[in-house]
C-alpha positions in Angstrom: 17.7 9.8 -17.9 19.5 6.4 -19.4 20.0 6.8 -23.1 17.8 4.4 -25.4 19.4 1.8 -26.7 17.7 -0.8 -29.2 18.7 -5.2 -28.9 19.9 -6.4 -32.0 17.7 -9.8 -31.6 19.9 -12.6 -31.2 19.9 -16.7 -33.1 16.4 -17.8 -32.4 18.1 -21.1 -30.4 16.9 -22.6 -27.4 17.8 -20.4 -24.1 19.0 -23.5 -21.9 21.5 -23.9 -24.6 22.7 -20.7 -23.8 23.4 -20.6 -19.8 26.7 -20.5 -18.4 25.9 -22.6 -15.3 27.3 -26.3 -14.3 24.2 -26.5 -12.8 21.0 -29.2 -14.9 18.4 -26.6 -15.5 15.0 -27.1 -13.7 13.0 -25.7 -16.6 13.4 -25.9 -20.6 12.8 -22.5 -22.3 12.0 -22.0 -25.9 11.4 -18.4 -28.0 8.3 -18.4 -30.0 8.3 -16.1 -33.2 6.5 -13.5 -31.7 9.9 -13.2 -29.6 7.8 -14.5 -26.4 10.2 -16.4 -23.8 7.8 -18.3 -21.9 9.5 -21.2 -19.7 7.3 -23.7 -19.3 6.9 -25.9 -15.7 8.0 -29.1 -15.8 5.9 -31.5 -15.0 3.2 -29.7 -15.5 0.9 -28.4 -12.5 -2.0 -30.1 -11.3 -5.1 -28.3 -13.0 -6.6 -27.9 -10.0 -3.3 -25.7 -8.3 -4.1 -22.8 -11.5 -7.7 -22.9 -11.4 -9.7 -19.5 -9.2 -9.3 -16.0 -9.6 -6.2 -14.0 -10.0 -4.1 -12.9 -7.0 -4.0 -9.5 -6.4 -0.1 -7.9 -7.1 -1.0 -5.9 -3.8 -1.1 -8.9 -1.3 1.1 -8.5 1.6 1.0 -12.0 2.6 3.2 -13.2 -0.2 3.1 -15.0 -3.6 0.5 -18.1 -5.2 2.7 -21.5 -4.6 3.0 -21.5 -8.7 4.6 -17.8 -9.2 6.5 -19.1 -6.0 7.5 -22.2 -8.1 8.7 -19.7 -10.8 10.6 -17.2 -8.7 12.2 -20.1 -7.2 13.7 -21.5 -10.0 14.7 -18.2 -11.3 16.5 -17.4 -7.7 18.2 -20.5 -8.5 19.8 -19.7 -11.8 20.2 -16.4 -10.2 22.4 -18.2 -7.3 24.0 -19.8 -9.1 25.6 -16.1 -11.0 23.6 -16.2 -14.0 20.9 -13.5 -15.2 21.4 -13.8 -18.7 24.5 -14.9 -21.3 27.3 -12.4 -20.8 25.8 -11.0 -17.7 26.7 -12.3 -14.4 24.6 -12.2 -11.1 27.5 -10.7 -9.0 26.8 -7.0 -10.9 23.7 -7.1 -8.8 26.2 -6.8 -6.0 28.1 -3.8 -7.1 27.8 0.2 -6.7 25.1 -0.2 -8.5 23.0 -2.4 -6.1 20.9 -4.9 -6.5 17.2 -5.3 -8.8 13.7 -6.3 -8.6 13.1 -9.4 -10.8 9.4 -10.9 -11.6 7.9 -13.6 -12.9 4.6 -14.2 -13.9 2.8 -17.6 -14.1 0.5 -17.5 -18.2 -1.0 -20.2 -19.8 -0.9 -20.5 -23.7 -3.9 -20.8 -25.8 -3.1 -24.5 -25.9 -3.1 -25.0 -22.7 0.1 -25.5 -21.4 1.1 -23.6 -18.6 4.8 -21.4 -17.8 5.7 -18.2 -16.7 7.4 -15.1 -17.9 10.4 -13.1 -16.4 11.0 -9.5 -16.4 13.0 -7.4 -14.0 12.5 -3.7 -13.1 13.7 -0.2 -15.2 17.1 -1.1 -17.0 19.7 -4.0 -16.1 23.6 -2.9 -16.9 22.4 -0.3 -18.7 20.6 -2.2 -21.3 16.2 -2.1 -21.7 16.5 -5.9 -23.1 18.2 -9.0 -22.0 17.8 -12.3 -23.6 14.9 -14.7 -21.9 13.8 -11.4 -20.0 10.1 -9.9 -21.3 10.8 -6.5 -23.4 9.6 -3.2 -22.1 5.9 -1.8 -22.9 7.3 1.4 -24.3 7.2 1.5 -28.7 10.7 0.9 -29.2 10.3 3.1 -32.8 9.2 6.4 -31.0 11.3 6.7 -27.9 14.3 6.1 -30.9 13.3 9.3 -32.3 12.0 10.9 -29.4 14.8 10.4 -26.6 17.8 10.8 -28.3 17.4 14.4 -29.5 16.0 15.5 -26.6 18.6 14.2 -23.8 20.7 15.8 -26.4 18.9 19.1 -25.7 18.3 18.7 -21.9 21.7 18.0 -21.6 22.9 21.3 -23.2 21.0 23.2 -21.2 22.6 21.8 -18.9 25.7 22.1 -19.2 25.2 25.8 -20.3 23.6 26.0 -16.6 26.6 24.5 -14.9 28.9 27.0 -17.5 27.6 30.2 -16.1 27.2 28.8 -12.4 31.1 27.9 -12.5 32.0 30.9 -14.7 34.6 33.1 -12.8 32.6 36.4 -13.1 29.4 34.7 -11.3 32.0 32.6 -8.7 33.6 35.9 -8.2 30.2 38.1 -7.3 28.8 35.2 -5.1 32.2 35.5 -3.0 32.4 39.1 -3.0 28.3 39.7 -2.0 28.8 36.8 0.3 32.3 38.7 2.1 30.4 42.3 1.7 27.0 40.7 3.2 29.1 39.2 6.2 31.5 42.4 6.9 28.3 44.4 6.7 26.3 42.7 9.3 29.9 42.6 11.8 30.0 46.7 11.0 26.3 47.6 11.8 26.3 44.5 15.0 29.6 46.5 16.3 27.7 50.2 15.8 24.7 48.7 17.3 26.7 47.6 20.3 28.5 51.1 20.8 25.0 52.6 21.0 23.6 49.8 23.4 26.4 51.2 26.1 26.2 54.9 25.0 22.1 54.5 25.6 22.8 52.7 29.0 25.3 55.4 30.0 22.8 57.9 29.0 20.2 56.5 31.2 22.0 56.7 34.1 22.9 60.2 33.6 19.4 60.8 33.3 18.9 59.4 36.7 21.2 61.1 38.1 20.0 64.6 37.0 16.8 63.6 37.9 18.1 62.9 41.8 20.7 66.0 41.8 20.2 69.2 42.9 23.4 70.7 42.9 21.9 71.9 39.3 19.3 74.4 38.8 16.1 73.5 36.7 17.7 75.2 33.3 21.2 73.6 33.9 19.1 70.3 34.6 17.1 70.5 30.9 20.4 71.8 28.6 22.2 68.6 30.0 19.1 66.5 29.3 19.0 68.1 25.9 22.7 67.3 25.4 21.6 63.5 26.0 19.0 64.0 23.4 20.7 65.0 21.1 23.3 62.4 21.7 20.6 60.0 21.1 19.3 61.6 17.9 23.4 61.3 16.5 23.3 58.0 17.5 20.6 57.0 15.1 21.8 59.7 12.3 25.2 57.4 12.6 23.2 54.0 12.0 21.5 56.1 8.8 25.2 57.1 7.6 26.4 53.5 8.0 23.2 51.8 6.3 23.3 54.4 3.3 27.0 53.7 2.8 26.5 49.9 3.1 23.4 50.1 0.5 25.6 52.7 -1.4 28.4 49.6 -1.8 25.7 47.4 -2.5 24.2 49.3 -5.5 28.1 48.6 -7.5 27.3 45.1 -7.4 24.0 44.0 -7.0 22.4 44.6 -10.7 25.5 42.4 -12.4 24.5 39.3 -9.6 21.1 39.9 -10.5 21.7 40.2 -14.1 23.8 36.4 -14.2 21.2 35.4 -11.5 18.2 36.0 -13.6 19.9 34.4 -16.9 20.9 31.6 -14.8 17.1 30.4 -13.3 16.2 31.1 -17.3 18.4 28.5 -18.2 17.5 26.5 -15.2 13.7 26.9 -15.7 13.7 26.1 -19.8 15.2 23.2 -18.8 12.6 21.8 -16.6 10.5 22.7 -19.2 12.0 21.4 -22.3 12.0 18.1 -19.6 8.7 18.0 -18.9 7.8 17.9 -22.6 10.4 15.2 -23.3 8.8 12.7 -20.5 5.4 13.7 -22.2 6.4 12.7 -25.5 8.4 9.6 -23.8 5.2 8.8 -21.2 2.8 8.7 -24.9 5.2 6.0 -26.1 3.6 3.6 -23.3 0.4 2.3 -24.4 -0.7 0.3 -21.8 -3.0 -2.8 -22.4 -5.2 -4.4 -20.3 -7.2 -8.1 -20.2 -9.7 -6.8 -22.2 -7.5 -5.5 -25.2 -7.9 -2.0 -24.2 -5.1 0.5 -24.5 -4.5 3.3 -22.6 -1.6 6.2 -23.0 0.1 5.7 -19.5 -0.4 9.7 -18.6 -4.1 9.2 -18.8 -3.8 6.5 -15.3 -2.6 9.2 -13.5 -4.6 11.9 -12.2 -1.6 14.2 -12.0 -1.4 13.3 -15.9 2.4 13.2 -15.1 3.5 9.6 -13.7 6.3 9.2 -11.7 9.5 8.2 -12.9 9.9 4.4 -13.5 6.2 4.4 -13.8 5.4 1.2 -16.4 9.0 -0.2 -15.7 8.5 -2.2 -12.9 8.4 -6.2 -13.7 4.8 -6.3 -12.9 3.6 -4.0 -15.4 6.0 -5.3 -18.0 4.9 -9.3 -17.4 1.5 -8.6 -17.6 1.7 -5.7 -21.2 3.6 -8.9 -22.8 1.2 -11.8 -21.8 -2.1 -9.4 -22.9 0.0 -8.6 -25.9 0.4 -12.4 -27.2 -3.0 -14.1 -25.7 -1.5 -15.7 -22.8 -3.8 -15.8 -19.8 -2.2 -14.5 -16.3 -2.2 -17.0 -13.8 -0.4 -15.3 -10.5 2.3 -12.9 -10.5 5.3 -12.5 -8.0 8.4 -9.8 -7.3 11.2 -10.3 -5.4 14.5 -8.2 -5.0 18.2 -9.4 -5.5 21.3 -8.1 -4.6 22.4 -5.6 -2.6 19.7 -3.6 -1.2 18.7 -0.4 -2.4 20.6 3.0 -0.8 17.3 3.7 1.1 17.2 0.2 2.5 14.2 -1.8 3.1 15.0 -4.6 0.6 17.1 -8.1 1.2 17.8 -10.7 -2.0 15.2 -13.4 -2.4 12.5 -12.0 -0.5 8.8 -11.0 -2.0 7.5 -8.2 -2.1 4.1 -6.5 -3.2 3.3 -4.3 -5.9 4.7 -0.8 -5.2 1.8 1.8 -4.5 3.2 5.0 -6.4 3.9 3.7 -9.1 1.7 0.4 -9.8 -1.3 1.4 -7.5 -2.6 3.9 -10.4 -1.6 1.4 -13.0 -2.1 -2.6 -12.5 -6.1 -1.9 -11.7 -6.4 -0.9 -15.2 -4.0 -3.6 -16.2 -6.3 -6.4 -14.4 -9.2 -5.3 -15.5 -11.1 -8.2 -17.2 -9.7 -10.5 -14.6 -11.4 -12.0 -11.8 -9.0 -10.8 -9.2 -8.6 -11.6 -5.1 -8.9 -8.8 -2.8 -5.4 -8.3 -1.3 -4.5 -10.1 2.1 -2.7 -7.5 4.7 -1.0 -8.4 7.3 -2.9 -8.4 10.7 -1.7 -9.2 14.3 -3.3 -12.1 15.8 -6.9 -11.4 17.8 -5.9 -12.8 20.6 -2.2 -14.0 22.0 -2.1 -16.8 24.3 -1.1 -16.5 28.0 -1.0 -13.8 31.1 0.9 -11.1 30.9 4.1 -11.5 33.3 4.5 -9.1 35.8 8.1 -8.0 36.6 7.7 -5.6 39.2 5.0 -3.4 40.3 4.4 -1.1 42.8 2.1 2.0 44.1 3.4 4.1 41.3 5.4 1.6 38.4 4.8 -1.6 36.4 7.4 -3.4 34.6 6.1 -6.0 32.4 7.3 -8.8 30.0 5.8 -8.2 26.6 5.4 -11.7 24.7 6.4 -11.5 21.1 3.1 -11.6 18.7 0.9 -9.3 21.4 0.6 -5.6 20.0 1.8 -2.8 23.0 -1.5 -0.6 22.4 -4.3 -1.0 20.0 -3.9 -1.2 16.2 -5.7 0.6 13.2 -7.8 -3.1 13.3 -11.0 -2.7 15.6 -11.1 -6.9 15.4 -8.1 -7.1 16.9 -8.6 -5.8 20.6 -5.9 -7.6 22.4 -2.8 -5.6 23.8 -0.5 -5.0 26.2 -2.7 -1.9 27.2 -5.8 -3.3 27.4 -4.3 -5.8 29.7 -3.5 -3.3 31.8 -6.5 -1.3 32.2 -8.0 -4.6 33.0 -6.1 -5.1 35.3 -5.3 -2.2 37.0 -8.9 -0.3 36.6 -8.3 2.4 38.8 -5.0 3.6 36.9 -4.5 7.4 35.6 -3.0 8.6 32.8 -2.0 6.9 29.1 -0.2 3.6 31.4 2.1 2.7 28.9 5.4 5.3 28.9 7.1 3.7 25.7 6.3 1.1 22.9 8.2 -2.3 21.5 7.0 -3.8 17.9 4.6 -6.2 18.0 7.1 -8.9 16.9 9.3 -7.5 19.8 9.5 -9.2 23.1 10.5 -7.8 26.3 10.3 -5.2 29.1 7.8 -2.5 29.4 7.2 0.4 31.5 3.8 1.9 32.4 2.8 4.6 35.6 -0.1 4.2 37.4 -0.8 7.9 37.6 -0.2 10.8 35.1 2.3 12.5 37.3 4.5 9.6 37.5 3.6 8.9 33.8 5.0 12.7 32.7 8.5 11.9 34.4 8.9 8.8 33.6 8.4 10.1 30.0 11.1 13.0 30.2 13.6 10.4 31.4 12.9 8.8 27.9 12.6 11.9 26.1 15.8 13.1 27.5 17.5 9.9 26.6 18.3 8.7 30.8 16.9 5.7 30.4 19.2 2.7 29.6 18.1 0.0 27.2 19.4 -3.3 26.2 18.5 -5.3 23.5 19.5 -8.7 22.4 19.1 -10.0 18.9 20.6 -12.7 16.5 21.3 -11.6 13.2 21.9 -13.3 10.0 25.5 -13.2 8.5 29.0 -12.2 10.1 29.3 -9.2 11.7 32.1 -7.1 11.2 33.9 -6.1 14.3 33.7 -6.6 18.1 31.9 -3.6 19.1 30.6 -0.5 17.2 28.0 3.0 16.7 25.6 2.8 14.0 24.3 6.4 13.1 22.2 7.3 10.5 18.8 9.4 9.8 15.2 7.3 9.0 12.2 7.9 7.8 9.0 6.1 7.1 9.3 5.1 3.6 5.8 7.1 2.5 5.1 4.5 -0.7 5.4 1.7 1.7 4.4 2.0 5.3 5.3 0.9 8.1 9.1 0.2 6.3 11.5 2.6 7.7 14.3 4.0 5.4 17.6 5.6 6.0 17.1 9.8 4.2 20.2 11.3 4.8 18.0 14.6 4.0 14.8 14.5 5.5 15.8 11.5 8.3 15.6 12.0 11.6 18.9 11.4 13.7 18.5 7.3 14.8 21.8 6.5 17.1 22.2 2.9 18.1 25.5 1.3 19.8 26.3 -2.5 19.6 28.5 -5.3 20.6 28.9 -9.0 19.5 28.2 -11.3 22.1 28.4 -14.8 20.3 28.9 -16.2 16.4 27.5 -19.4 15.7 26.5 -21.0 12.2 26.2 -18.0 10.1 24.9 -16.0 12.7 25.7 -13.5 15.4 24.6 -12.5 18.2 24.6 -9.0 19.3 23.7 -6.6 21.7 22.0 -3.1 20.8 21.8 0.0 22.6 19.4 2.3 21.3 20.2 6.3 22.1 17.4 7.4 20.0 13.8 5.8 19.7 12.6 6.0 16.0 10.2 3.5 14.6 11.8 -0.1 13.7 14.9 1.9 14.7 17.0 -1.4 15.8 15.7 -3.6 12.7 16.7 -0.9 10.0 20.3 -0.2 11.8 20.9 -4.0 12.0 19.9 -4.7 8.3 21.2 -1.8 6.0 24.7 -1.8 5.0 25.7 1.5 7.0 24.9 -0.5 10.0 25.5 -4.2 10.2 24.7 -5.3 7.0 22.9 -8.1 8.7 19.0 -8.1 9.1 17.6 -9.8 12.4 16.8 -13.5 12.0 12.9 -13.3 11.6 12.4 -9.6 10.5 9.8 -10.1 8.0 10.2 -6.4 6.9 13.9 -6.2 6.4 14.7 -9.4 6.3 13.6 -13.0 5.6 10.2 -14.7 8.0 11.4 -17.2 10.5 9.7 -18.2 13.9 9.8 -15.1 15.0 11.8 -11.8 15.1 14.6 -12.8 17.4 14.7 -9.3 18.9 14.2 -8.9 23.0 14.5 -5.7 25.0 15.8 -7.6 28.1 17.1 -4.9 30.7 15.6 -1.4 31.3 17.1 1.2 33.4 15.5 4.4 35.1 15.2 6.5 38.3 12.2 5.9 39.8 10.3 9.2 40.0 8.9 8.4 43.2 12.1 7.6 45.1 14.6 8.6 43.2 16.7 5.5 43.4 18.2 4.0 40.1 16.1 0.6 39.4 17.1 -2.0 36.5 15.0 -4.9 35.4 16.2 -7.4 33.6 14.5 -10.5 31.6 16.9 -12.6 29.1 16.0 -13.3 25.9 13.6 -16.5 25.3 16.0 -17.6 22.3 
């Protein structure tokens, strides 16, 4: 938890004065005495571009042409390496990554029409920058609040990491960890020694049982003799176990003694926690369109937000224009800088609202706005043109999917075009699911489908076992390092933000991809992937995030920035064919 820090407010002189850029400003900016920063367009819009109702911060489809106009102009200032006086746009490219900026479009009382800026959580460690809308938290209590109680948290702390470290704890942990280990090699060797004494046993039992060169009481004392070999056997294991638990019993209580005092500290300091972010949750007082004020705890049904909650730009633009009577015209976020660890973010591109954290909040927020129902993104109804057929035969179709046409239905029962449905219409009589594997729906490229479920269940094990050999083509933006490379990392579907994919070095599955540069021209390369693995978006989130190639695909409007279209193409596809057993390839090149 960052430290609070309070602004000392600087001169009351006009911000343009103040940038560091050889670059003519596009917009003025003046502080009002309420410390508002409101940069106002220039010229003016058209009235007619502000009137309607407000757009919702959830729409997919991207921002109102004026908060465009705003983010646009702050991109530019941003481009140009300036975020503030003393505080350059290149620390958005450092370790500590880049930063979600907003702006949101107000009108003033008067009339005149601007927008504010903001940007999410802290920036270089500071809450405040100059020109940049304050935080909604009351700087007075989280002053007397925070302080004190990171003081406290921390303490308990480090008292926490003191015992863990402490030579008497270290020293049990090895020595129960060394006992533990020697114990179970001691009791796996007796176990074994009885394994081949009981086998031996068994086939002396046999063989008393099938001899009669002993009479019937010679026969029962040697089969007692066994027994009792047996029952020594187990009184043995007893021995060893006693005198294992016997060793144990010297050390044991002391580990469990440090143990216990250890989750003690460990668990009062989630607690005292807890009731710190309470008491630093009831400094937010979040207002709404109608004046209304809410403690931010109370928008959550949990009653415990999640962190960052209220720090996004969003949240902060619109708490500062419902604080000083300016009325909300449209809103926009966009992120800059290196993208985030996780991935799933490149500079200058928009994105919505986050759901975890804004979902439960901006509703009350907007309320006593007329607001537009979000616009999601939605695959067209219909995609023009027959589906080509590569190769087909008794048992296998190859096809060429077009980019824009979904491979099987989507969640949208208006939309009932697909690669799928194509086939069933065309080949009625077909058994099974058809289709063996998938490609994204701004994918182009070869598909596979069986006309029967037999062939359809080994062509799937081919995938499953990874025989199959794909080959994808793709132009992606920037200069790829290298000729030739392996990009391995574990994804994830980012659960706040479906269908985005993100790298989880902990709960990701493994995603292999191998690639190769095939040509550079004007800024871009173009490569060649090998996929080894098949996770969702598996090629567009290896290509774009920096423990791949740093470079999104040229059109990726998830990872990347909207073009045409997603220059991504599965052109050749190799497998046995389960029918004859002979080793086909197909291959279609790329359409770009």
């Amino acid at each position: 938890m960052a430290a609070y820090t309070r602004r000392k407010h600087e001169p009351s002189r006009p911000f343009a004065s103040r940038r560091t850029v050889a670059h003519k400003p596009a917009f003025s900016c003046y502080r009002r005495a309420v410390d508002t920063w409101i940069t106002p367009f220039e010229p003016q819009p058209d009235p007619r571009d502000v009137t309607g109702a407000f757009p919702s911060p959830f729409d997919e489809l991207g921002p109102h042409a004026l908060a465009r106009r705003a983010a646009e102009a702050v991109q530019a200032e941003l481009r140009a390496g300036f975020i503030a006086p003393g505080v350059p746009a290149a620390m958005l490219n450092g370790p500590e990554g880049g930063k979600m900026f907003g702006v949101l479009a107000v009108q003033e009382p008067g009339g005149r029409i601007g927008f504010l800026r903001a940007f999410s959580g802290m920036l270089g460690g500071r809450w405040e920058l100059p020109g940049f809308v304050p935080p909604i938290f009351d700087h007075e209590t989280r002053a007397q609040v925070e302080p004190e109680g990171e003081a406290t948290v921390k303490a308990l702390l480090a008292r926490a990491e003191e015992l863990r470290t402490s030579p008497e704890l270290v020293t049990l942990w090895t020595t129960h960890e060394a006992m533990e280990a020697r114990h179970t090699g001691e009791r796996a060797a007796l176990r074994a020694r009885h394994e081949e004494r009981k086998r031996r046993r068994h086939s002396r039992r046999a063989e008393l049982s099938a001899s009669d060169a002993l009479t019937e009481t010679g026969k029962r004392e040697a089969i007692h003799a066994l027994d009792q070999e047996s029952r020594g056997d187990k009184a043995e294991l007893r021995r060893l176990e006693a005198a294992q638990e016997e060793e144990l019993r010297a050390l044991v209580p002391r580990l469990a003694r440090l143990e216990r005092r250890l989750r003690a500290l460990e668990r009062l300091r989630r607690i005292v926690s807890r009731a710190l972010m309470k008491r630093i949750h009831d400094s937010y007082r979040v207002p709404n369109a109608r004046a209304e004020r809410r403690l931010l705890r109370t928008l959550f049904s949990s009653g415990e937000p999640p962190s960052g909650a209220a720090d996004c730009a969003g949240p902060k633009l619109l708490a500062h224009a419902f604080t000083h009577g300016l009325h909300p015209l449209a809103l926009a976020e966009f992120w800059w800088g290196a993208p985030p660890s996780s991935g799933g973010r490149a500079a200058g591109v928009f994105y919505a609202a986050c759901k975890d954290k804004c979902g439960p909040l901006l509703p009350f927020m907007l309320e006593g706005l007329q607001v537009t129902s979000p616009r999601a993104f939605s695959p067209p109804a219909t995609v023009a043109g027959d589906l080509a057929i590569v190769f087909e035969d008794t048992w296998v179709v190859v096809v060429e999917k077009p980019q824009g046409l979904l491979s099987v239905p989507g969640k949208d029962a208006s939309v009932t075009d697909s690669v799928l449905a194509r086939l069933r219409a065309r080949y009625p009589h077909a058994t099974g699911p058809l289709l063996v594997h998938r490609l994204d729906l701004d994918t182009s490229g070869l598909l596979v489908a069986a006309l029967d479920s037999r062939t359809h269940a080994a062509l799937q094990r081919q995938f499953a076992h990874r025989e199959v050999q794909k080959r994808y083509v793709a132009w992606v933006e920037g200069h790829v390092q290298g000729e030739r490379g392996t990009i391995d990392f574990p994804m994830r579907v980012d659960l706040h933000d479906r269908p985005r994919q993100i790298h989880d070095p902990v709960h990701g599955k493994p995603a292999v991809t191998g690639w190769q540069v095939l040509e550079r021209s004007g800024g871009r390369t173009r490569v060649a992937l090998f996929p080894h693995t098949g996770r969702t978006h598996q090629l567009r989130v290896h290509a774009a995030h920096p423990l791949g190639l740093g470079a999104p695909i040229v059109g990726d409007r998830l990872y990347g920035h909207e073009d045409v279209r997603l220059m991504l193409h599965a052109e050749s596809l190799s497998f046995l064919h389960p029918e004859t057993g002979r080793l086909v390839t197909f291959e279609r090149p790329a359409p770009f």
